[in-house]
GUVEX-644017 format. One record per residue (C-alpha): x negated, y, z; residue number from 1. Coordinates in Angstrom, 3 decimals, always signed. Each point is the difference from the previous one (the first is absolute). Example, Ala and Ser with C-alpha at 12.3 -4.5 7.8 and 13.67 -1.06 7.14 Angstrom:
<marfis>
+----------+----------+----------+-----+
:        u :        v :        w : pos :
+----------+----------+----------+-----+
:  -12.300 :   -4.500 :   +7.800 :   1 :
:   -1.370 :   +3.440 :   -0.660 :   2 :
+----------+----------+----------+-----+
</marfis>
This chain:
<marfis>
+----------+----------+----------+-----+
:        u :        v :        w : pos :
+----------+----------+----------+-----+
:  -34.287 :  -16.956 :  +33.399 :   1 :
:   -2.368 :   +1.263 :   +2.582 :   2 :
:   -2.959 :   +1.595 :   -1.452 :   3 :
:   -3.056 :   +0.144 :   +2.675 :   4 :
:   -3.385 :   +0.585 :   -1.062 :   5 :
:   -2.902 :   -1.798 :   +1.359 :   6 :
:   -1.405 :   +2.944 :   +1.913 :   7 :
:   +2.400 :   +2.721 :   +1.168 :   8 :
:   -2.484 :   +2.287 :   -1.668 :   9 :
:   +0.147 :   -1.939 :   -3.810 :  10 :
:   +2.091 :   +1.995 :   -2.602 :  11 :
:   +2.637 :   -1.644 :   -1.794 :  12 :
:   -0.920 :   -1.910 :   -2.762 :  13 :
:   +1.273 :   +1.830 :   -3.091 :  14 :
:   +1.534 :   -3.017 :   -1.713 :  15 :
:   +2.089 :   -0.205 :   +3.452 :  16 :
:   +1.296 :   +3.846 :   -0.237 :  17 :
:   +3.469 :   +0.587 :   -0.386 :  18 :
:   +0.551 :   +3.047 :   -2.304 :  19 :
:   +2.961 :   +0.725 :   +1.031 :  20 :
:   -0.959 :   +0.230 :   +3.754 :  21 :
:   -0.839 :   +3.078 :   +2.859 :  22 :
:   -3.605 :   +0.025 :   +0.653 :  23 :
:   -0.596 :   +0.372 :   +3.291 :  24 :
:   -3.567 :   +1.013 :   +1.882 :  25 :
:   -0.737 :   -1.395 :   +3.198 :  26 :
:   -2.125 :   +2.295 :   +2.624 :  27 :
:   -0.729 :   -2.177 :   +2.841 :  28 :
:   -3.497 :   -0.398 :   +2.063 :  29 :
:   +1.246 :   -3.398 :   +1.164 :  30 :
:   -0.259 :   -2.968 :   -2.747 :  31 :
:   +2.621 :   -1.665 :   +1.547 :  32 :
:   +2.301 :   +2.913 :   -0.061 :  33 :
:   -0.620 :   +0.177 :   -3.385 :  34 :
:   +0.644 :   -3.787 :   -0.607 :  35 :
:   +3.405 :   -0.106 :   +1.991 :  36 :
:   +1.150 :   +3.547 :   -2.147 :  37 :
:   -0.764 :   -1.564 :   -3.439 :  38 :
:   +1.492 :   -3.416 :   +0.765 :  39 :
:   +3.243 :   +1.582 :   +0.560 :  40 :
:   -0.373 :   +2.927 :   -2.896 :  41 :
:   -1.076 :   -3.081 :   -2.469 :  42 :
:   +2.842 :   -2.585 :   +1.024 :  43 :
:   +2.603 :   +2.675 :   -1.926 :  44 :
:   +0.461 :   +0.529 :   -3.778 :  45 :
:   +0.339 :   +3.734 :   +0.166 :  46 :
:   -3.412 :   +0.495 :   +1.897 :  47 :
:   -4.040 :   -0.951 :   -0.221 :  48 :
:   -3.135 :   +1.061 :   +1.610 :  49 :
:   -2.619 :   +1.390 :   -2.483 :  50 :
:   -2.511 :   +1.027 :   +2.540 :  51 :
:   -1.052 :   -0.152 :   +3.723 :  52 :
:   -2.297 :   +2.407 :   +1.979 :  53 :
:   -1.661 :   -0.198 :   +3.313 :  54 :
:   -0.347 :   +3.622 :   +0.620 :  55 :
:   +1.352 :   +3.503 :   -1.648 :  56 :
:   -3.210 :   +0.480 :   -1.911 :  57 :
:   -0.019 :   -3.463 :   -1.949 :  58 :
:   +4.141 :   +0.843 :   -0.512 :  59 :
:   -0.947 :   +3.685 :   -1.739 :  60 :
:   -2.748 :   -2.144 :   -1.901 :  61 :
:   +2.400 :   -2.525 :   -1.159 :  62 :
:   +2.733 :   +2.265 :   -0.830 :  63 :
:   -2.713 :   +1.311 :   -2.730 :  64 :
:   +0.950 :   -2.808 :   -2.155 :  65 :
:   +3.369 :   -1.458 :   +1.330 :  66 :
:   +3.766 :   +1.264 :   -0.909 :  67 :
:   +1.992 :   -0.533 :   +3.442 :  68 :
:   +3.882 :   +0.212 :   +0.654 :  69 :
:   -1.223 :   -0.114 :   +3.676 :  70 :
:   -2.466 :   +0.749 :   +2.198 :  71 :
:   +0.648 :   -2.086 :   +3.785 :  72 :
:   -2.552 :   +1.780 :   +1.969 :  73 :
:   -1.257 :   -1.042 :   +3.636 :  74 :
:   -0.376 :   +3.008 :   +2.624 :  75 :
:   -3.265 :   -1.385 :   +2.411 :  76 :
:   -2.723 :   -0.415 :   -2.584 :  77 :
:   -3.565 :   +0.565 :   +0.132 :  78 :
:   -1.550 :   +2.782 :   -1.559 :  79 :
:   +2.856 :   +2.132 :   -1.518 :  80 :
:   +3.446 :   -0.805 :   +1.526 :  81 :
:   +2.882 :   -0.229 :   -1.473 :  82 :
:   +1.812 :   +2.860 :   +0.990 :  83 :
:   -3.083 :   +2.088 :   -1.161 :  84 :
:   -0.390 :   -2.429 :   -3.276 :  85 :
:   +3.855 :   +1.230 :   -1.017 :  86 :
:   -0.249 :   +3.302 :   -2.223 :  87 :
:   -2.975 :   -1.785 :   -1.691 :  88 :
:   +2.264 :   -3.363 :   -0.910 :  89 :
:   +2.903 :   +1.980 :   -1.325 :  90 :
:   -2.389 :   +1.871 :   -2.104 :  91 :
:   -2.042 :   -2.923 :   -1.092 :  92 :
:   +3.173 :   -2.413 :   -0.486 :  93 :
:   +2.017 :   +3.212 :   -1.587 :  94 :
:   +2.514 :   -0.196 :   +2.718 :  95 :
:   +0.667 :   -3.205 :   +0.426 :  96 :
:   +2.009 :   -0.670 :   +3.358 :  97 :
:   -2.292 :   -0.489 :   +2.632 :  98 :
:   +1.255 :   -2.761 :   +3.116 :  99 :
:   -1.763 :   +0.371 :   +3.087 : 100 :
:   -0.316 :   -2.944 :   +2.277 : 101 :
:   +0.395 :   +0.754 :   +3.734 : 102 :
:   +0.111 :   -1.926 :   +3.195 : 103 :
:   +1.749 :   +0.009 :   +2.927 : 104 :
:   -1.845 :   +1.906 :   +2.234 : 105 :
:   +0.758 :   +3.921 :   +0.609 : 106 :
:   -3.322 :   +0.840 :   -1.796 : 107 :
:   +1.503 :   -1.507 :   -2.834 : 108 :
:   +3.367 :   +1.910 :   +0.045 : 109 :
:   -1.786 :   +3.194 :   +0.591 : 110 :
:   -2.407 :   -1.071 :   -3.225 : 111 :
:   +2.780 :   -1.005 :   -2.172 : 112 :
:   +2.112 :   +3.388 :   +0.468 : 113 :
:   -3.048 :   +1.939 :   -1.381 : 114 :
:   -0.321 :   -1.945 :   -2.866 : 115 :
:   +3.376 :   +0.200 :   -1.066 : 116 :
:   -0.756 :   +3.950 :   +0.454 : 117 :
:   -3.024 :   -0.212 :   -2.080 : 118 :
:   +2.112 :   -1.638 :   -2.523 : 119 :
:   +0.234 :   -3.505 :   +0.297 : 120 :
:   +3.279 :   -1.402 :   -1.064 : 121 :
:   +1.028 :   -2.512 :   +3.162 : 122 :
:   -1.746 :   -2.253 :   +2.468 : 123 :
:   +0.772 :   -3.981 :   +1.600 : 124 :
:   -1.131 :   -1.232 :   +3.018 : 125 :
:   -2.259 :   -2.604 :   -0.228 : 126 :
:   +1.761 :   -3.607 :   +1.804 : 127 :
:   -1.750 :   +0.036 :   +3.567 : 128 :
:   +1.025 :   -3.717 :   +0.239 : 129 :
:   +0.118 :   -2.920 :   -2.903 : 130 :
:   +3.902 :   -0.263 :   +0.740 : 131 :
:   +0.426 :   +3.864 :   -1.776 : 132 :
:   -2.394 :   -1.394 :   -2.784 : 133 :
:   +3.812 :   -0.724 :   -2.224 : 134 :
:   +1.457 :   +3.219 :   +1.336 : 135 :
:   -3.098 :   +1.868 :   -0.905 : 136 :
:   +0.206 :   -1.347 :   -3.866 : 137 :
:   +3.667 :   +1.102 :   -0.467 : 138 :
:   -0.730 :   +3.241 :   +1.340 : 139 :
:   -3.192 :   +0.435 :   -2.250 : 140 :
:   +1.727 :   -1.163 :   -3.561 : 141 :
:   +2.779 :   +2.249 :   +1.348 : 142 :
:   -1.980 :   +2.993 :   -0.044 : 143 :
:   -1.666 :   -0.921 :   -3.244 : 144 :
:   +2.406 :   -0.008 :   -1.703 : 145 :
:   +1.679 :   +3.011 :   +1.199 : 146 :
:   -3.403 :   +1.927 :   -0.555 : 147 :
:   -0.019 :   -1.216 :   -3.306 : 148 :
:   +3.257 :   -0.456 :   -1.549 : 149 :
:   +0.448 :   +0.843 :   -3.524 : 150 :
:   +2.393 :   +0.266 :   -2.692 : 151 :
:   +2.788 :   -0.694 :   +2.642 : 152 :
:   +3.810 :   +0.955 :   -0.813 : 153 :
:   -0.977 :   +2.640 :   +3.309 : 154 :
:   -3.041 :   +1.092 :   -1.668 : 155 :
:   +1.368 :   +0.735 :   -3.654 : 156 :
:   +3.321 :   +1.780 :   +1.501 : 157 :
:   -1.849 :   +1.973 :   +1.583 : 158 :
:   -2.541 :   +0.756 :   -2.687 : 159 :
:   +3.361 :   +1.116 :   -2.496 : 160 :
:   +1.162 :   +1.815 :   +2.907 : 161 :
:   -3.153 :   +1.593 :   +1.882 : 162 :
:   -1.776 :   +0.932 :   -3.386 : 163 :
:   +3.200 :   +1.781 :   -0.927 : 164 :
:   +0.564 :   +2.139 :   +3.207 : 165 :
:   -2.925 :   +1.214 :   +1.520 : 166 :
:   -1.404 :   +2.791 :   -1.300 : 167 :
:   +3.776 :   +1.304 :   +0.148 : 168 :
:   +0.623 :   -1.241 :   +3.745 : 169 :
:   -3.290 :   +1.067 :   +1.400 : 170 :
:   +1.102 :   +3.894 :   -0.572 : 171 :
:   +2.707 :   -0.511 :   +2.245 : 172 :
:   +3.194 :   +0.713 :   +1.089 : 173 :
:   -0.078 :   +3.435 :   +1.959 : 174 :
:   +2.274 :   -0.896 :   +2.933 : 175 :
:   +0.445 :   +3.475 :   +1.933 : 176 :
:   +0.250 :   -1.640 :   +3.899 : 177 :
:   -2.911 :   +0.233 :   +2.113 : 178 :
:   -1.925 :   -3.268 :   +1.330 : 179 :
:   +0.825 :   -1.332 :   +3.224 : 180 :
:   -1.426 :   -3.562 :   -0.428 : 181 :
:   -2.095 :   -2.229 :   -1.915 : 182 :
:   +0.575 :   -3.218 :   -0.398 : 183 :
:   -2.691 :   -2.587 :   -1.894 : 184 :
:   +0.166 :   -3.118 :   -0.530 : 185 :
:   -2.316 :   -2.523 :   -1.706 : 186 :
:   -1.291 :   -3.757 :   -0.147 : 187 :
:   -2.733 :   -1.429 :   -2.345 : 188 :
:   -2.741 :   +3.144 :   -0.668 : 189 :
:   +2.204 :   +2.195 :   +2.293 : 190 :
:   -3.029 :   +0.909 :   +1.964 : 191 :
:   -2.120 :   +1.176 :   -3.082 : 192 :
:   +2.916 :   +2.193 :   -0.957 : 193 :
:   +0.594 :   +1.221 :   +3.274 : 194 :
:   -3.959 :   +1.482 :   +0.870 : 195 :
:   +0.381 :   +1.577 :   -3.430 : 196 :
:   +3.755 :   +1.608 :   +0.479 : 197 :
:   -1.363 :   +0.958 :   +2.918 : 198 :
:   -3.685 :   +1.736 :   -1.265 : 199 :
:   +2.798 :   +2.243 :   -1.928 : 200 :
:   +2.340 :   +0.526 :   +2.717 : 201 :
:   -0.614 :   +3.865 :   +1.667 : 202 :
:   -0.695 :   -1.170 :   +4.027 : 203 :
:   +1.914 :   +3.087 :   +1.249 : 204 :
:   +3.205 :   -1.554 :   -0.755 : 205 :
:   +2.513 :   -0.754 :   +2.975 : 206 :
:   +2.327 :   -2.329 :   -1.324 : 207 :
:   +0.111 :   -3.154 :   +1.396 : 208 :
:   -1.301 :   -2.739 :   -2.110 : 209 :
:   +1.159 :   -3.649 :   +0.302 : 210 :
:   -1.939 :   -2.794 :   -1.739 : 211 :
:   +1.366 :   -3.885 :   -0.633 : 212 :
:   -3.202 :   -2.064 :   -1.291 : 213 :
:   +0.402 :   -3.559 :   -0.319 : 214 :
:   -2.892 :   -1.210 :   +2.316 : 215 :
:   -0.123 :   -2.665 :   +2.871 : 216 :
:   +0.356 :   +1.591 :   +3.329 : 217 :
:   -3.609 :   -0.485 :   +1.200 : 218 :
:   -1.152 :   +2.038 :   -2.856 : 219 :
:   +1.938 :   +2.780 :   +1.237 : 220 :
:   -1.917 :   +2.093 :   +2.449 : 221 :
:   -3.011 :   -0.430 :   -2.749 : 222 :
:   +2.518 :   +1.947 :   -2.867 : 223 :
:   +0.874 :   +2.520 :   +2.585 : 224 :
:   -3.786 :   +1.354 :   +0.801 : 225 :
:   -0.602 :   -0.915 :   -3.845 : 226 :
:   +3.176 :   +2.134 :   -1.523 : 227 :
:   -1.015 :   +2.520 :   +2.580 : 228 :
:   -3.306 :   +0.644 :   -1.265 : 229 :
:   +1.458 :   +0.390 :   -2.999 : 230 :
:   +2.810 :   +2.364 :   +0.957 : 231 :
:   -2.080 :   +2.271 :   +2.888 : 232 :
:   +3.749 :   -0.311 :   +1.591 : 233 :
:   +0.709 :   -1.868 :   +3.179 : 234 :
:   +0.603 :   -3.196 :   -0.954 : 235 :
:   +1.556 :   -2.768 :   +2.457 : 236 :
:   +2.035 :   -3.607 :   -0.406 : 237 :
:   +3.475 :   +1.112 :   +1.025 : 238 :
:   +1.766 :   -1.015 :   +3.223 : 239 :
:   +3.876 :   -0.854 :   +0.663 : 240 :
:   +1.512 :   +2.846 :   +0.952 : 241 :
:   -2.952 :   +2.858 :   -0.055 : 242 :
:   +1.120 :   +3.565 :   -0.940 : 243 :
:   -1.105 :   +0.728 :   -3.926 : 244 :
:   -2.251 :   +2.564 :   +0.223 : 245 :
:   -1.043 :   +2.374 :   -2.865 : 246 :
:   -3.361 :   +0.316 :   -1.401 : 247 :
:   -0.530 :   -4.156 :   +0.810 : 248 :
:   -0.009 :   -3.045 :   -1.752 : 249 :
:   +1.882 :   -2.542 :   +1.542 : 250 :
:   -0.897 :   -3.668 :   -1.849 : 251 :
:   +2.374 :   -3.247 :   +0.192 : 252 :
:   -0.808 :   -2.674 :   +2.326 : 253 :
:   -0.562 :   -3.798 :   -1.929 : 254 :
:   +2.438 :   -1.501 :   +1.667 : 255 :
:   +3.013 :   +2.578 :   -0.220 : 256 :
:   +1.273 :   +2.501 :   -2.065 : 257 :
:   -0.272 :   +3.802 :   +0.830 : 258 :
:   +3.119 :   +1.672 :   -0.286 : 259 :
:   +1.435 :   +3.415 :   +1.846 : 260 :
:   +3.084 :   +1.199 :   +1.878 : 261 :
:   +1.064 :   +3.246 :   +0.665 : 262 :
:   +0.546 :   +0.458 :   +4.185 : 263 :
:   +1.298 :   +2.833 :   +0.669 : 264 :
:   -2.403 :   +2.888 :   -1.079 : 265 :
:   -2.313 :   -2.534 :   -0.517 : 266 :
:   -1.748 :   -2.523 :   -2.693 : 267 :
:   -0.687 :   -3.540 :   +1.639 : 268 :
:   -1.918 :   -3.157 :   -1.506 : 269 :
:   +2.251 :   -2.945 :   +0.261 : 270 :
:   -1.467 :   -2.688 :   -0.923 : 271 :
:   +2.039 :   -2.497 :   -1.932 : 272 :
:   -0.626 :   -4.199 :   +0.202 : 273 :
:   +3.130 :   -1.071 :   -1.909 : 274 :
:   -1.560 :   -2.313 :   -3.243 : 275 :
:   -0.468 :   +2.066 :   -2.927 : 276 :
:   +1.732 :   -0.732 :   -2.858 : 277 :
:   -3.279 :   -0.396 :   -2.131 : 278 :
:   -1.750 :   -1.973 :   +2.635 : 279 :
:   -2.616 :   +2.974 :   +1.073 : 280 :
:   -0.856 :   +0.773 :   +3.135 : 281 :
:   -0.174 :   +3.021 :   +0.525 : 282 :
:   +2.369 :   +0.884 :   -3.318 : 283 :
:   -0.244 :   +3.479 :   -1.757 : 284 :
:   +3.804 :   -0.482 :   -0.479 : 285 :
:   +1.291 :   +0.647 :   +4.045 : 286 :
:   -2.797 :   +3.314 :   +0.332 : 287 :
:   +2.065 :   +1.523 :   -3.510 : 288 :
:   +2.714 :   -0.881 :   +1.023 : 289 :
:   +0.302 :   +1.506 :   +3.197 : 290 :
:   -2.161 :   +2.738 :   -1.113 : 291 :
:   +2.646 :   +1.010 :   -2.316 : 292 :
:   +2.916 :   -0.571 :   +2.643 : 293 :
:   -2.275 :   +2.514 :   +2.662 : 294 :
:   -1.757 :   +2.616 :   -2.209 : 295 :
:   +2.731 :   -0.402 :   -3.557 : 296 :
:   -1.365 :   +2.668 :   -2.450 : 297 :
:   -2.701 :   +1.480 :   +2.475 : 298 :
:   -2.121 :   -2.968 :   -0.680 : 299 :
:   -2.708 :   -1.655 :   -2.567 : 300 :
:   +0.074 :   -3.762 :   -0.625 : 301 :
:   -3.366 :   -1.411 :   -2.103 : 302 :
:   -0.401 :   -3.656 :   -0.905 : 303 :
:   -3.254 :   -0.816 :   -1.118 : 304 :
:   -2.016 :   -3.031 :   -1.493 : 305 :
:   +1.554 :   -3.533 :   +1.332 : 306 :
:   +1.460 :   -3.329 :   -1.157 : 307 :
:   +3.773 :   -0.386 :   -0.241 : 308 :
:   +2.791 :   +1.979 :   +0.561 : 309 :
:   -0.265 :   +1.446 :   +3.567 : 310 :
:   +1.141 :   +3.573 :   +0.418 : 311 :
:   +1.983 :   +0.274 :   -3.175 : 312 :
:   +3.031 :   -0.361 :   +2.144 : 313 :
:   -1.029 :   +2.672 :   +2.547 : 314 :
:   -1.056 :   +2.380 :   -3.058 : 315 :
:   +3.270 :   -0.644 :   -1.205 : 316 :
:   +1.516 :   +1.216 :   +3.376 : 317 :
:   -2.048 :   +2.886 :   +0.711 : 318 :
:   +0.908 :   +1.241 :   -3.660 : 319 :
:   +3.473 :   -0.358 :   +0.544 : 320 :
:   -0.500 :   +2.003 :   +3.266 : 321 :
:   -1.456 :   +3.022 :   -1.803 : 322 :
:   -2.869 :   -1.087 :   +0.738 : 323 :
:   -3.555 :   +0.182 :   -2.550 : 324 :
:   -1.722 :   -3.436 :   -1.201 : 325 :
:   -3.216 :   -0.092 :   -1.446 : 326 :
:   -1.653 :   -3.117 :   -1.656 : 327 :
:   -3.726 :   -1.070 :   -0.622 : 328 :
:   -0.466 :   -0.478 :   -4.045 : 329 :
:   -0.608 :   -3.396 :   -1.236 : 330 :
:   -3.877 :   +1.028 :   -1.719 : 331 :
:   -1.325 :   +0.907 :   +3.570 : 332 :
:   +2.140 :   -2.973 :   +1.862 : 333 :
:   -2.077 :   -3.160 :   +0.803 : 334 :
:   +3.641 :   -1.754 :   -0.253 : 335 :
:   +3.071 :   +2.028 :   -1.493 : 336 :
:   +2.596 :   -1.360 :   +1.715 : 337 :
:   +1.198 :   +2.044 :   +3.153 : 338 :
:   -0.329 :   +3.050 :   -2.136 : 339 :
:   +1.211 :   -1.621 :   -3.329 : 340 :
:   +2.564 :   -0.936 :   +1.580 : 341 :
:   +1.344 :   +3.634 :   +1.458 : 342 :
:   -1.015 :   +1.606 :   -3.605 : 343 :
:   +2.337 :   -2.622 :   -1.874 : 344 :
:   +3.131 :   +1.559 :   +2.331 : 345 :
:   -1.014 :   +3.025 :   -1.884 : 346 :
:   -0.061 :   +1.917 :   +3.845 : 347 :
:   -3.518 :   +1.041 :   +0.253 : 348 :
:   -0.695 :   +3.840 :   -1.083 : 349 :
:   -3.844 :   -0.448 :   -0.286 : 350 :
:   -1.600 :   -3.510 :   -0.868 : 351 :
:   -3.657 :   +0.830 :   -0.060 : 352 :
:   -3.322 :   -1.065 :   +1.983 : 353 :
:   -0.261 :   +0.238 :   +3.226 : 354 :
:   -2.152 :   +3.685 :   +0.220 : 355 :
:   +2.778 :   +0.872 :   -2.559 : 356 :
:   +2.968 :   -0.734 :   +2.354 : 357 :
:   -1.886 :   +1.505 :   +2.612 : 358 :
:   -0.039 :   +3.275 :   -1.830 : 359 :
:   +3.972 :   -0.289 :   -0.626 : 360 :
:   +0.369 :   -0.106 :   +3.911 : 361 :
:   -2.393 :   +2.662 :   +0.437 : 362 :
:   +1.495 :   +2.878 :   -2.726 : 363 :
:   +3.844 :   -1.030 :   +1.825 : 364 :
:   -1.417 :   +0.466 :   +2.997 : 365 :
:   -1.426 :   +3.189 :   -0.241 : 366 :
:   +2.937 :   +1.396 :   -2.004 : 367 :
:   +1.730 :   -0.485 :   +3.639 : 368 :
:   -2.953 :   +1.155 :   +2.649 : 369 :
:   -0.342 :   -3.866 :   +1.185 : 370 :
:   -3.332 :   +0.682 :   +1.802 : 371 :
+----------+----------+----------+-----+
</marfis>
């Protein structure tokens, strides 16, 4: 049934709660907005909204009062905007997930990426035509769900499994090769967990760092500058065929995968467009892969926050190539399944946050004079 309140602004009635749903906030300056998000979060059994807002302030004042499973925030508001709003939500929802809301436009995209830095969980595009108005409420219960999945078969495996491990796996493995690449991958949260891998990271390093995050191709450029703020390294969207350099970060395009080739005294990019076998584009899986075929036990694989399964078959590679895999742990993951899924192979020597696997890289690396 198809629960719509009279204005998008009236709170649900309490004798019309469901207990057993996900509250979800809704941060929108546009009533509308608000009225097309809660029609499709209310027309589900697993989801209501509890609360709107027309600006940050009136969200920080509701979340006084209101227990939220998740926060969907717009960016353009008046007043406070939502990418300022953020570390004030997750403190005043207790860390509820926080989806932004973008638009098309390369504002937007640009907008969105520093969010996710500051710590929001994933975006959507808002439909820019009434004919993406279906696609856009698949892709929003989508992400709702996978923000707040609970009590999962994925979720309690990796609660017996994760709980068990990590203060063991996050002293590491001492693996006595030097570092001659590092290789990151990373989906939902990735970008979070990169800024702060990379805050912990020593900048004099001159590996060469590769980095897989799931993100649509016109976001791209954005995650570059943003990741390079982040990193103080040169940072730059790879190109087919470019020599790897050391001392850069080369990122995957969104509509390929970045792998490398040895030529002749040389690294290459190759880029790779064959379908993935998980359906990503780019895939962590090729970049491993071929990271472990090029650099074998000279090189560092990480896989960090993200739905599914995507680089637990590269991990798997690069391990069986000599090479070192690291995984993100499942308390600081905003979804434990790209690293869940390389700690249940029982291949990772350190499964820890992200400044934590940062440090692993770092005490290798300067056990070999990698700077």
């Amino acid at each position: 049934m198809l629960i719509v309140a009279s204005r998008p602004d009236s709170p649900i009635p309490n004798s019309l709660k469901r207990p057993n749903s996900r509250n979800v906030l809704v941060v929108d300056d546009s009533a509308v907005a608000r009225l097309i998000v809660q029609r499709v979060v209310n027309d589900t059994d697993n989801f209501q909204v509890v609360g709107h807002a027309g600006s940050a302030e009136e969200a920080l004042e509701k979340l006084k009062t209101l227990s939220v499973d998740l926060v969907i925030l717009d960016i353009e508001m008046p007043g406070m905007d939502g990418i300022e709003a953020i570390p004030y939500v997750l403190h005043a929802s207790r860390r509820a997930p926080v989806l932004i809301v973008s638009s098309h436009c390369s504002e937007n995209a640009q907008a969105s990426v520093r969010a996710m830095a500051m710590g929001a969980s994933d975006f959507i595009l808002k439909p820019n035509s009434p004919a993406l108005n279906e696609q856009f409420a698949v892709s929003l219960l989508e992400k709702m769900h996978r923000l707040t999945e609970r009590n999962t078969r994925q979720e309690s495996a990796s609660r017996s499994y994760g709980e068990k491990t990590n203060h063991d796996a996050a002293r590491g493995v001492s693996v006595r090769r030097p570092v001659k690449c590092l290789a990151i991958g990373a989906s939902t949260g990735g970008i979070h967990a990169l800024s702060a891998f990379f805050a912990e990271l020593p900048r004099d390093f001159t590996m060469p760092i590769l980095v897989t995050q799931h993100l649509p191709a016109d976001f791209i450029v954005y995650f570059a500058r943003q990741l390079q703020t982040a990193s103080g390294r040169k940072t730059i969207p790879a190109r087919d065929g470019q020599r790897v350099e050391d001392g850069e970060i080369l990122i995957a395009p969104g509509d390929a995968h970045l792998t490398v080739r040895r030529d002749a005294d040389h690294v290459r990019v190759c880029f790779d467009y064959d379908r993935s076998h998980n359906g990503f584009c780019p895939s962590v899986d090729p970049m491993l892969s071929s990271v472990a075929e090029v650099y074998g036990s000279d090189a560092i694989g990480v896989v960090l926050t993200g739905m599914g399964r995507d680089g637990a078959v590269g991990a798997e590679a690069l391990a069986k190539a000599g090479g070192e895999v690291l995984a993100q742990d499942r308390k600081s993951s905003v979804v434990w399944g790209m690293p869940g899924a390389v700690a249940r192979q029982g291949i990772a020597s350190a499964i820890a946050p992200p400044m934590d696997l940062a440090n692993h890289v770092t005490r290798r690396a300067r056990a070999f004079g990698c700077t």
